[in-house]
KEBA-406223 format. One line per 3 residues: number of its first residue (from 1); their letters; for each residue x, y, z of N, C-alpha, C. Coordinates in Angstrom, 3 decimals. Example, Ala and Ser with C-alpha at 12.3 -4.5 7.8 and 13.67 -1.06 7.14 Angstrom:
2
1) AS) 13.190/-5.690/7.800/12.300/-4.500/7.800/13.200/-3.300/7.800  12.850/-2.250/7.080/13.670/-1.060/7.140/12.900/0.030/7.870
END
This chain:
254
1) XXX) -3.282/-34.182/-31.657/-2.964/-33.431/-30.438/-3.111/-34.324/-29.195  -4.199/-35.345/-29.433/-4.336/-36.090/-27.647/-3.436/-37.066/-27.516  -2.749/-37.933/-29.207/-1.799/-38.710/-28.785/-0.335/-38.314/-28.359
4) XXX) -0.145/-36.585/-28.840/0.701/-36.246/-28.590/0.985/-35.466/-27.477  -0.398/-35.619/-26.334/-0.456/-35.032/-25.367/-0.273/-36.350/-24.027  -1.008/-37.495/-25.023/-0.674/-38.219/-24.375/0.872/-39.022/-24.164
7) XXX) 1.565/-38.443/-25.209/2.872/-39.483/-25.211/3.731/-38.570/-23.907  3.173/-36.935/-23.746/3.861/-36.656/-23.142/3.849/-36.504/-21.479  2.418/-37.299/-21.553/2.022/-37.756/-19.756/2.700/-38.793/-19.699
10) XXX) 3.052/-39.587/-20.764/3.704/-41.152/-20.600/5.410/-40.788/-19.936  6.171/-39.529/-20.508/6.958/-39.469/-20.647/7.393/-38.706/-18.940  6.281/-38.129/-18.872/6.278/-37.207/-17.633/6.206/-38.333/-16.535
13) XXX) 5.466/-39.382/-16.972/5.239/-40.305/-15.765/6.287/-41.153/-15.408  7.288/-41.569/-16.426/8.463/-42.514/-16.686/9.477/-41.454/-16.077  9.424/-40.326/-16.150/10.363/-39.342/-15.501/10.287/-39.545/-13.864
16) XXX) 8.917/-39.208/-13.614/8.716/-39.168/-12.010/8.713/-40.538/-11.090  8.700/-41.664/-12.029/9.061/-43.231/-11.650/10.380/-42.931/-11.493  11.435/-42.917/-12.493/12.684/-42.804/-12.723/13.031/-41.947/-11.194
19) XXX) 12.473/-40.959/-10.901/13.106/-39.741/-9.926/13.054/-40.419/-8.842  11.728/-41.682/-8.493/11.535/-41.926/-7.200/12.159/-43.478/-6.852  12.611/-43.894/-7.989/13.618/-45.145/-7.535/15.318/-44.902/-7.418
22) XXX) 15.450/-45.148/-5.877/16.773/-44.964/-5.616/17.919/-46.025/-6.171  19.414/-45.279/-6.242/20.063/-45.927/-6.436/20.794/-46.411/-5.053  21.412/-47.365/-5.005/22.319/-47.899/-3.737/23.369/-47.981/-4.107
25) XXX) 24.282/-47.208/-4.065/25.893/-47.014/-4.109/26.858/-48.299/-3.429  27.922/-48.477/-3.558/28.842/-49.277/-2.629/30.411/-48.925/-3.121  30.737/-48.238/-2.077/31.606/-47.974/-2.013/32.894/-48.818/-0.853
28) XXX) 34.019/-48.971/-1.575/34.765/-49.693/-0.876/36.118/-50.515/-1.589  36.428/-51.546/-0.929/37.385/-52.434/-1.658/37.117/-53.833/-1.868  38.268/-54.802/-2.283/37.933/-56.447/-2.846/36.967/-57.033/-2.569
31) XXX) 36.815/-56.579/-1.055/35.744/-57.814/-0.528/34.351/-57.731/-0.682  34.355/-55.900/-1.384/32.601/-55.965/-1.708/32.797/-56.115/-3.464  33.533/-55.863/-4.366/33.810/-55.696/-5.762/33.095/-56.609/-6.494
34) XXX) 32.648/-56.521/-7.393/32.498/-56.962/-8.543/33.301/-57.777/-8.864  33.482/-59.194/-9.158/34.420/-60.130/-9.754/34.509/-60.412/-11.132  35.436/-60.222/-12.042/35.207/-61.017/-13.541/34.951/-61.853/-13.752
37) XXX) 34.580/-63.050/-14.682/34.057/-64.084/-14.904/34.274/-65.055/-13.671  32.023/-64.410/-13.011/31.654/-64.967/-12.171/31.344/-66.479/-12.364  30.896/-66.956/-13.672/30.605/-68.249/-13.504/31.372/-69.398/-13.809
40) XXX) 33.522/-68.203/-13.850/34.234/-69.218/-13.656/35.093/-69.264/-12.359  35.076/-67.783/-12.296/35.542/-67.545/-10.804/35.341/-67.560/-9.548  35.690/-68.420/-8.748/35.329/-68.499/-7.933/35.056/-67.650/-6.637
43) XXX) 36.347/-66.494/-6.738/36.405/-65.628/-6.217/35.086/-64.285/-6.018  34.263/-63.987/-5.618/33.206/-63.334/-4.965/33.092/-61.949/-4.212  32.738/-61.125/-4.797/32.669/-59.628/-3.538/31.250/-59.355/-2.731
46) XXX) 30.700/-59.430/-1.649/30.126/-59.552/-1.344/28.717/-58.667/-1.971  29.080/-57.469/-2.345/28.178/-56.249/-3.054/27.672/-57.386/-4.255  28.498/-57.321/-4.961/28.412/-58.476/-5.993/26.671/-59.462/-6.029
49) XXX) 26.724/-59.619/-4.776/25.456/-60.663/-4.508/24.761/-60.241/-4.048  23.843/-58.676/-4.249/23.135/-58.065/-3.671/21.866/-57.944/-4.982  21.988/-58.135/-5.722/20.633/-57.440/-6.924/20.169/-59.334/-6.894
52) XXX) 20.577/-60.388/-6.424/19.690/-61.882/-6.023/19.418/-61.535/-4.735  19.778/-60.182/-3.828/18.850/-59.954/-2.739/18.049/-59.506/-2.388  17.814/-58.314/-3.413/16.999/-57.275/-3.208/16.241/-57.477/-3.957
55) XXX) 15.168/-56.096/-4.282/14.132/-56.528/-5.044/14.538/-55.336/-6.215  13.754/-55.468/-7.533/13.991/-54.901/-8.760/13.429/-53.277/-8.619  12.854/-52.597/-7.011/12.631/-51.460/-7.040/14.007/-50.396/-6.683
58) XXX) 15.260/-50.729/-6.834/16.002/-49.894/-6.202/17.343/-50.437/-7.575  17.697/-49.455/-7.538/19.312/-49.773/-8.651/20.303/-50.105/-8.207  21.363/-51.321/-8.412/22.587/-50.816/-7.639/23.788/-50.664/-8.446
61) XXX) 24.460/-49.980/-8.256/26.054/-49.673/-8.854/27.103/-49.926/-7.389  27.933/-51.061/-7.876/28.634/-51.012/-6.845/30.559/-50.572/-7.666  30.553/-49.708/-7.133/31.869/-48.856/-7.338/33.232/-49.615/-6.943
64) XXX) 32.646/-50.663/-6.086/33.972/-51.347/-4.638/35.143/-51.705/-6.013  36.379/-51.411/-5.727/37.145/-51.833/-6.145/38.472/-52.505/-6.025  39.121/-53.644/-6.100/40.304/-54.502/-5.687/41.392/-53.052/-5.158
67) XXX) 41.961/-53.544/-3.868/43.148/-52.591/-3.466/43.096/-51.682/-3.585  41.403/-51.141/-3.368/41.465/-49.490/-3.176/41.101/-48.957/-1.398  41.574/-48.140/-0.982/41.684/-47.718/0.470/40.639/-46.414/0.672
70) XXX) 40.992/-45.679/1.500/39.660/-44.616/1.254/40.297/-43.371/1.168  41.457/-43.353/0.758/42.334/-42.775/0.244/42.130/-42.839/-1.264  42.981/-43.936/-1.879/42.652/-44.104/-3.156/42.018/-43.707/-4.115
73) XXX) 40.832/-44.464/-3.454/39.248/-44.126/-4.085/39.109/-42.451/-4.214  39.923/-41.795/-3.449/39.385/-40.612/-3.975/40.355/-39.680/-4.481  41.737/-39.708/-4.845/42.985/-39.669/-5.713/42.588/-40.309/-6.741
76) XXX) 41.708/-41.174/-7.178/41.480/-42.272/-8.469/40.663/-41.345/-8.980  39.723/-40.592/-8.856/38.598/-40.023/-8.754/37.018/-40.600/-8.943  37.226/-41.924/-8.080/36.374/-42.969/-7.696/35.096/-41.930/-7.473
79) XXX) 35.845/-41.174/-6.368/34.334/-40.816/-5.456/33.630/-40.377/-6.286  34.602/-39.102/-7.090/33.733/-37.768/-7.854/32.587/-38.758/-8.501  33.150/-39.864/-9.710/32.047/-40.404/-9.852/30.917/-40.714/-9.255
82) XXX) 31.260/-41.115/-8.336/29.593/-41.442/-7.330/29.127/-40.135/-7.295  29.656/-39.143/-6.676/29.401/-37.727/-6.097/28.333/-37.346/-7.371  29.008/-36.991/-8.149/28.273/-36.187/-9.662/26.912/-36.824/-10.039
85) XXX) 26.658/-38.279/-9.023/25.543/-39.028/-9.933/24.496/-39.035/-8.943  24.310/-38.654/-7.499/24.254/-38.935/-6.192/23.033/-37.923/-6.442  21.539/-38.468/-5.926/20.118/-37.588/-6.051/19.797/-37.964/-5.000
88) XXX) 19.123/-37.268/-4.477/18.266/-36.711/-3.010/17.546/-38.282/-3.386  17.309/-39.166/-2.295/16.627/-40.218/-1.187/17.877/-41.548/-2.050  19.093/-41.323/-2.846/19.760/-42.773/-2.734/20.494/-43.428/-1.484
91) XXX) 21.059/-43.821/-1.661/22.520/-44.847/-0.846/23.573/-44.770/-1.115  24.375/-44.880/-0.200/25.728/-45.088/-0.212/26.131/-45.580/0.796  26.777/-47.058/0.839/27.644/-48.177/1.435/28.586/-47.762/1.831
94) XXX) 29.586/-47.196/2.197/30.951/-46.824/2.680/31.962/-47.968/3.795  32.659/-48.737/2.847/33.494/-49.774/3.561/34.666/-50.074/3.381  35.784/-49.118/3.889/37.164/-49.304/3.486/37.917/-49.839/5.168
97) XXX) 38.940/-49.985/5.047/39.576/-50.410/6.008/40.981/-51.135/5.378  41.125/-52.418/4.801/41.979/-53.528/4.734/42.894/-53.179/4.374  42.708/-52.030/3.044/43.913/-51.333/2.713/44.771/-50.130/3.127
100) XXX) 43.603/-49.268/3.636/43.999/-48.491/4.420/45.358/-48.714/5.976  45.511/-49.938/5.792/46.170/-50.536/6.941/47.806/-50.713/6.013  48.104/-50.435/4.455/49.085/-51.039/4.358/50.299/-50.038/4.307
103) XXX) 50.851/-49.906/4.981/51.984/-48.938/5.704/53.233/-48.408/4.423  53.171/-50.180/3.682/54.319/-49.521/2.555/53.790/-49.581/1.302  52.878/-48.885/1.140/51.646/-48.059/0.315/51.319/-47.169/0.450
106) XXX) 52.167/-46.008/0.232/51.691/-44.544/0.442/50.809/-43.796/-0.258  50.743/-44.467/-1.264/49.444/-43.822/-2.309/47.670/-44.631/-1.671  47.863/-45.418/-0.732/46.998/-46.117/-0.029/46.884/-46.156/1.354
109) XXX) 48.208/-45.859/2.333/47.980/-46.295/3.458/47.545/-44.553/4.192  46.479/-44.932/5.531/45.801/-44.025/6.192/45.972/-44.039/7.601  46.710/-43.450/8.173/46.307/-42.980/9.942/44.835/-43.080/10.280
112) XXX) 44.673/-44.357/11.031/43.579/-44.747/11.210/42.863/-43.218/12.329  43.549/-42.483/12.807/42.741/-41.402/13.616/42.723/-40.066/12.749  43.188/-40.253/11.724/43.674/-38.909/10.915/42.822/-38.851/9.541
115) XXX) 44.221/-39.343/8.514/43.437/-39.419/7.179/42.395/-40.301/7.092  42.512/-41.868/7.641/41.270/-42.442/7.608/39.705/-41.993/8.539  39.640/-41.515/9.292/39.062/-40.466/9.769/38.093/-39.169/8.792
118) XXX) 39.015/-38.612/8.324/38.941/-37.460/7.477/38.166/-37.824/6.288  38.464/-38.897/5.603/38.025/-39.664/4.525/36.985/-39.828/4.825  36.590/-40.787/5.877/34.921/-41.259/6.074/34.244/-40.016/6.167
121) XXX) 34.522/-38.542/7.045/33.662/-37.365/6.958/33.506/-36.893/5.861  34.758/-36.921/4.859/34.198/-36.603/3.459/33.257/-37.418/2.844  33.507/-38.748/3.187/31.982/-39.136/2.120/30.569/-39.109/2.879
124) XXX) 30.799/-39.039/3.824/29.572/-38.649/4.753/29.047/-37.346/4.217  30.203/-36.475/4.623/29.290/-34.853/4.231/28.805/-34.679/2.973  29.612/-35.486/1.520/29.205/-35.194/0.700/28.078/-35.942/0.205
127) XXX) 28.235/-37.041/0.653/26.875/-37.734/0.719/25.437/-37.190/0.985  25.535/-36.298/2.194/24.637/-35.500/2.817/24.092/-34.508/1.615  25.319/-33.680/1.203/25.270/-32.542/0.484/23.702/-33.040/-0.413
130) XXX) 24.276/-33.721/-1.269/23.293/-34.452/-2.512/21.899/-34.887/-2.256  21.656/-35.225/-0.615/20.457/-35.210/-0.168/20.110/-37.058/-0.257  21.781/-37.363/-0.300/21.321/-39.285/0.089/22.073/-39.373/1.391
133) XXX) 21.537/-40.835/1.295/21.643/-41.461/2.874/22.994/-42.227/2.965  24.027/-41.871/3.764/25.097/-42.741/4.163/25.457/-44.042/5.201  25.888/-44.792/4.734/25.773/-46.066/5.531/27.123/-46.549/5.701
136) XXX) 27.688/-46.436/7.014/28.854/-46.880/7.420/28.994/-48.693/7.649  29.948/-49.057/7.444/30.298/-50.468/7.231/31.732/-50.906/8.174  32.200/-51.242/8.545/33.577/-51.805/9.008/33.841/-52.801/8.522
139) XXX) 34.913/-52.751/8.200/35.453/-54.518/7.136/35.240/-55.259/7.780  35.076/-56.568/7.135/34.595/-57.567/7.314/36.077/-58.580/7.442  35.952/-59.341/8.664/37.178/-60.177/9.384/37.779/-60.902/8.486
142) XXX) 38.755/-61.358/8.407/40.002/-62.300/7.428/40.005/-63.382/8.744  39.758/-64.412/8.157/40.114/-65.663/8.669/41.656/-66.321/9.341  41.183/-65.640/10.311/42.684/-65.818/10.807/42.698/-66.351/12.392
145) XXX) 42.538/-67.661/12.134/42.450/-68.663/13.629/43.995/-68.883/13.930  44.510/-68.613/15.458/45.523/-69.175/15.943/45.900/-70.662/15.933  47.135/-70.424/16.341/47.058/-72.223/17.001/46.690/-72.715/18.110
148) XXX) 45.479/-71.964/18.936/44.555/-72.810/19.974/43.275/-72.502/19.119  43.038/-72.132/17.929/41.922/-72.482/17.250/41.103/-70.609/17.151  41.290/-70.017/17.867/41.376/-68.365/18.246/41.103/-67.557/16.884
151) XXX) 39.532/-66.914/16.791/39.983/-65.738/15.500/40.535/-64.462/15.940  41.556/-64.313/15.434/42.160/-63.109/15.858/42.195/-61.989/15.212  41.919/-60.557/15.480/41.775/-59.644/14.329/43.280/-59.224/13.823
154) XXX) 42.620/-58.506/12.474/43.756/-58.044/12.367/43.583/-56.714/11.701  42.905/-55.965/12.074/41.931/-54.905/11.689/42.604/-53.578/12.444  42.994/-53.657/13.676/43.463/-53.019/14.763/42.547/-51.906/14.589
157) XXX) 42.891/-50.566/14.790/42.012/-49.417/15.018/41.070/-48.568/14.343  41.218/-49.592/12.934/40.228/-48.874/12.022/38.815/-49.255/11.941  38.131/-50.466/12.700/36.662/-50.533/13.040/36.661/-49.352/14.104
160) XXX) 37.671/-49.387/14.847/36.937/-48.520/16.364/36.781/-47.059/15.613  37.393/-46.488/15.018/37.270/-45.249/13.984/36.197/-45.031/13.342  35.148/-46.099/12.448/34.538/-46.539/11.934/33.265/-46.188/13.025
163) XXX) 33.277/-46.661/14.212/32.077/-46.930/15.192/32.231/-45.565/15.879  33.223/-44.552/15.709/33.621/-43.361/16.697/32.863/-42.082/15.437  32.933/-42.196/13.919/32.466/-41.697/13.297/30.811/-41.921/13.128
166) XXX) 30.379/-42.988/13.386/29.049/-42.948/12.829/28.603/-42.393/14.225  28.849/-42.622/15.392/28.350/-42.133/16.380/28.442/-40.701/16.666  29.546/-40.171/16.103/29.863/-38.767/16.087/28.969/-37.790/14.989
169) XXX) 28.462/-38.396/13.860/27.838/-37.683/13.071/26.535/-38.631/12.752  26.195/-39.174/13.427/24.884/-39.641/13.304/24.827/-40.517/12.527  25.601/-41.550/11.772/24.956/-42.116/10.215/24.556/-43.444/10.822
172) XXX) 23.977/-44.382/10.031/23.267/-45.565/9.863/24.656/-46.080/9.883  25.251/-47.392/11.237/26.568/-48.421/11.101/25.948/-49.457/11.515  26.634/-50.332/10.123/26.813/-51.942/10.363/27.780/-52.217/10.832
175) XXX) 27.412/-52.767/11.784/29.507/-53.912/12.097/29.444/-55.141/11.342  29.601/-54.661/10.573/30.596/-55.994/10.003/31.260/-56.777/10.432  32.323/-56.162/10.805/33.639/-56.857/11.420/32.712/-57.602/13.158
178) XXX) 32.050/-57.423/13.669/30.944/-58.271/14.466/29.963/-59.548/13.755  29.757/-58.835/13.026/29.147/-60.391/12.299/29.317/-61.102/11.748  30.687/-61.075/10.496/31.551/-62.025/10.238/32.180/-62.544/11.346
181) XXX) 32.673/-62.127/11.984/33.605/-62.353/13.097/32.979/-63.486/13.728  31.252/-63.536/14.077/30.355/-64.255/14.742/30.228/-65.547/13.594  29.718/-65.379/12.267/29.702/-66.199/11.313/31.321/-66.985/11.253
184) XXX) 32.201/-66.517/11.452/33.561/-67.163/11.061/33.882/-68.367/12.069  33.166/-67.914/13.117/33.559/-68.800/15.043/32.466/-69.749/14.405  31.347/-69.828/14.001/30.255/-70.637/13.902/30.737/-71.487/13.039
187) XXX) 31.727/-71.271/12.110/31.998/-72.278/11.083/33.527/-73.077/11.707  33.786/-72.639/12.281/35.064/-73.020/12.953/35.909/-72.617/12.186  37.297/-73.167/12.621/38.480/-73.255/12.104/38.634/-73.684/10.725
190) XXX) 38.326/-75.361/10.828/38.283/-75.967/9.262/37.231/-75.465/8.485  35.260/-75.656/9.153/34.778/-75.437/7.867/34.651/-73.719/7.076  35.436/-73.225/7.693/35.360/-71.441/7.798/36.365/-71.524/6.119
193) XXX) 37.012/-72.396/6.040/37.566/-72.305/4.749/36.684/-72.321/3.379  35.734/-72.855/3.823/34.906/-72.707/2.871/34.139/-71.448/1.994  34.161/-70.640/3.077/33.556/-69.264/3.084/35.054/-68.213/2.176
196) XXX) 36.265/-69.082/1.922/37.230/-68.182/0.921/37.238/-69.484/0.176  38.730/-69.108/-0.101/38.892/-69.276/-1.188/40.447/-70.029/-1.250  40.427/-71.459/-0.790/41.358/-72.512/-0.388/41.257/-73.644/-1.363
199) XXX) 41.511/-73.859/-2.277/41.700/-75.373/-3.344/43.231/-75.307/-3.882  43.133/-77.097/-3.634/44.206/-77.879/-3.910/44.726/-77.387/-5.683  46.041/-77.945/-5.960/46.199/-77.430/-7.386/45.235/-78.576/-8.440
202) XXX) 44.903/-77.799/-9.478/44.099/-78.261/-9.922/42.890/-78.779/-9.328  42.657/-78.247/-8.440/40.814/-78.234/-7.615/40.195/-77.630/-8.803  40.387/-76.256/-9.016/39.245/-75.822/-10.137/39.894/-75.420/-11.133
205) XXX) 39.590/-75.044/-11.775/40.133/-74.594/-13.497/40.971/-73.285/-13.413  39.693/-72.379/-13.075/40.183/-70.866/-12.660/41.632/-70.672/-12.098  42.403/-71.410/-11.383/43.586/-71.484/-10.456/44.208/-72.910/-10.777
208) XXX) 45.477/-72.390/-11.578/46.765/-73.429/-12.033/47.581/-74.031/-10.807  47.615/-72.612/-9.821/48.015/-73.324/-8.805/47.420/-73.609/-7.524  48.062/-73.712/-6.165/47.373/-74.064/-5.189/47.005/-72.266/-4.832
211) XXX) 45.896/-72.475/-4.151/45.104/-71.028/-3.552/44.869/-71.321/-1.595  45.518/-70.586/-1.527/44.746/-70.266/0.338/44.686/-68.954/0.230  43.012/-68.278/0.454/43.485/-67.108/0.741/42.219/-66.343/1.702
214) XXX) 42.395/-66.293/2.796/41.552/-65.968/3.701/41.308/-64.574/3.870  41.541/-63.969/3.290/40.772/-62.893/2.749/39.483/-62.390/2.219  39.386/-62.693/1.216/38.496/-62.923/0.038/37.325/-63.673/-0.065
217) XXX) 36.254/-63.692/-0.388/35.074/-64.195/-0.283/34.839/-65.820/-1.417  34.302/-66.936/-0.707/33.777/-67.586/-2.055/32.143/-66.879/-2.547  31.791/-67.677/-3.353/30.054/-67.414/-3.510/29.361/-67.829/-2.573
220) XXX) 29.757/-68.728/-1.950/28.942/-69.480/-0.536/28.979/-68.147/0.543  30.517/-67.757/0.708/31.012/-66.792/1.650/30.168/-65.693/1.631  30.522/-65.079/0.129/29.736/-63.916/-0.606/28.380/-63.412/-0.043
223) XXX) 27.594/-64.400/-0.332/26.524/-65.063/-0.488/25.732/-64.598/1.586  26.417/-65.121/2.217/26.343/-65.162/3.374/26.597/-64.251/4.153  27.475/-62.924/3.632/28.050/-61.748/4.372/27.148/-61.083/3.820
226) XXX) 26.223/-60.987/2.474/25.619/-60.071/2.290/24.364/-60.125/3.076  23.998/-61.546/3.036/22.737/-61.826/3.837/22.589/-61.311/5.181  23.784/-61.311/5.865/24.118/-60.821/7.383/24.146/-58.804/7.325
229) XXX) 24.817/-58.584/6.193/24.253/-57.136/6.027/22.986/-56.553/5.917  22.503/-57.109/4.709/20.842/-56.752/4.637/19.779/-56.930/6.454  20.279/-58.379/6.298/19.297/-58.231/7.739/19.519/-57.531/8.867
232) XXX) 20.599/-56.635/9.057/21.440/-55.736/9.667/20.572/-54.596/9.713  20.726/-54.387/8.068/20.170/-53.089/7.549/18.719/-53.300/8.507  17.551/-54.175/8.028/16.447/-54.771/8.290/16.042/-54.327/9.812
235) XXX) 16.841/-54.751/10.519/16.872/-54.911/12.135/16.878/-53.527/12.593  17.769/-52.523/12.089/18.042/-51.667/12.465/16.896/-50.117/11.799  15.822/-51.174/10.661/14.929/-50.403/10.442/15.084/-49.299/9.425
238) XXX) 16.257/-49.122/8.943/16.824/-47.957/7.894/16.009/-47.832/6.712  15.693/-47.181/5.836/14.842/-46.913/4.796/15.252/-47.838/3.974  16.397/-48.321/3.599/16.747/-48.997/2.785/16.154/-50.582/2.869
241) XXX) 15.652/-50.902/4.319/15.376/-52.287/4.268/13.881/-52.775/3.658  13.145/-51.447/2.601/11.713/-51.792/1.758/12.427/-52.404/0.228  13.335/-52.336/-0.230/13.937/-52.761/-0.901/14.491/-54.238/-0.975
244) XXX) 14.742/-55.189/0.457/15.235/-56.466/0.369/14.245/-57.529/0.343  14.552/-58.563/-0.321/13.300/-59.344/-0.154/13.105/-60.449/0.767  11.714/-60.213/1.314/11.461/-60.916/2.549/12.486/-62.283/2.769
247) XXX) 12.165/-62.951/1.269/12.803/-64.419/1.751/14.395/-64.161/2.102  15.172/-63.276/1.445/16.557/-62.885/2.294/16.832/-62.698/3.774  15.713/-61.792/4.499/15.033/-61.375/5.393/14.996/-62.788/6.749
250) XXX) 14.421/-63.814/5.503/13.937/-65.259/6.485/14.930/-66.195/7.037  15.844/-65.752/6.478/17.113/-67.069/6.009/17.966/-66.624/7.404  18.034/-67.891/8.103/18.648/-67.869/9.535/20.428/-68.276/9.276
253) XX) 21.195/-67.452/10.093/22.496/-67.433/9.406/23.286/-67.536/10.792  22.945/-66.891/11.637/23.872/-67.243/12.820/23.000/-67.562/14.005
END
């Protein structure tokens, strides 16, 4: 009777551990995703490089997926998944934009004052519903220097949407699109290539042919946008920042 009283304090206790470690969601597209063979690909999503940031008390599932909009994601039935799994004190990342911008993509593209709009309140409210915490994001800048050397966006009205919603309903916002933007000027023009994903043909294995693509994250890049998020998070004091680890925390970036 006591070992079998005891297996079931063990079990009760592994339950109430289990209940009180949150998960951290990420929701979004390419640039936070999951990449396939990371240790041949060079290619990088920034979410991707978050469990070498954090510490082993919090879970993460990152949902982000290539060429999905915030549309998409929830016609795919992306969200429901998150939704159905979503317990009172987790996370959720919310960072669409890039695609949402593509006009001859109707199963993707969003009226940055309308449907894209509408979208972010849905995952906000439902976020709420479940009793977790929502965290607004604005995409993160594409490398795109003029010819006087100039980063120029190309984002147009869907950060300001982004910064008009979190202020309107209260949630926790990162700018992104501010701190890459700041990280991208710091590296300049040339060494900013580094941070994607630019090799000659036959530079690496992964890619037969030549690659420019200023979009997209390397691991260096990766690596560096997440760091600028977390300490974001950090700065701004959000519950989520007992979870990152100090030395991420230390690491001077801009």
């Amino acid at each position: 009777m006591r070992v079998l009283f005891a297996s079931f304090l063990m079990l009760l206790s592994l339950q109430i551990v289990a209940q009180k470690s949150p998960t951290l969601y990420l929701i979004g597209d390419s640039t936070m995703a999951d990449k396939r063979d990371p240790e041949e690909n060079p290619e990088h999503g920034w979410g991707q490089m978050l469990p070498d940031l954090m510490t082993d008390n919090i879970t993460i599932e990152n949902h982000a997926v290539n060429g999905r909009s915030s549309k998409s994601f929830i016609s795919e039935g992306r969200w429901k998944t998150v939704y159905d799994k979503l317990k009172s004190g987790d996370f959720v990342i919310i960072q669409f934009g890039h695609n949402d911008q593509k006009v001859n993509s109707p199963d993707r593209y969003t009226n940055p004052f309308t449907g894209y709009r509408y979208n972010l309140e849905k995952y906000i409210k439902e976020t709420r519903e479940k009793g977790a915490i929502p965290i607004l994001m604005t995409s993160i800048v594409r490398r795109n220097f003029n010819e006087n050397g100039t980063l120029v966006d190309t984002h147009g009205e869907y950060p300001l949407v982004v910064r008009m919603v979190a202020k309107d309903f209260d949630v926790p916002f990162i700018d992104m699109q501010w701190l890459t933007e700041q990280l991208e000027e710091k590296y300049g023009e040339e060494e900013s290539r580094s941070l994607h994903l630019h090799f000659a043909p036959g530079e690496v294995a992964y890619y037969e042919k030549r690659k420019d693509d200023d979009t997209h994250l390397s691991e260096k890049g990766a690596t560096l946008v997440a760091t600028l998020a977390l300490k974001a998070i950090a700065e701004k004091d959000l519950t989520l920042k007992k979870y990152i680890k100090p030395t991420t925390l230390k690491k001077e970036i801009l």
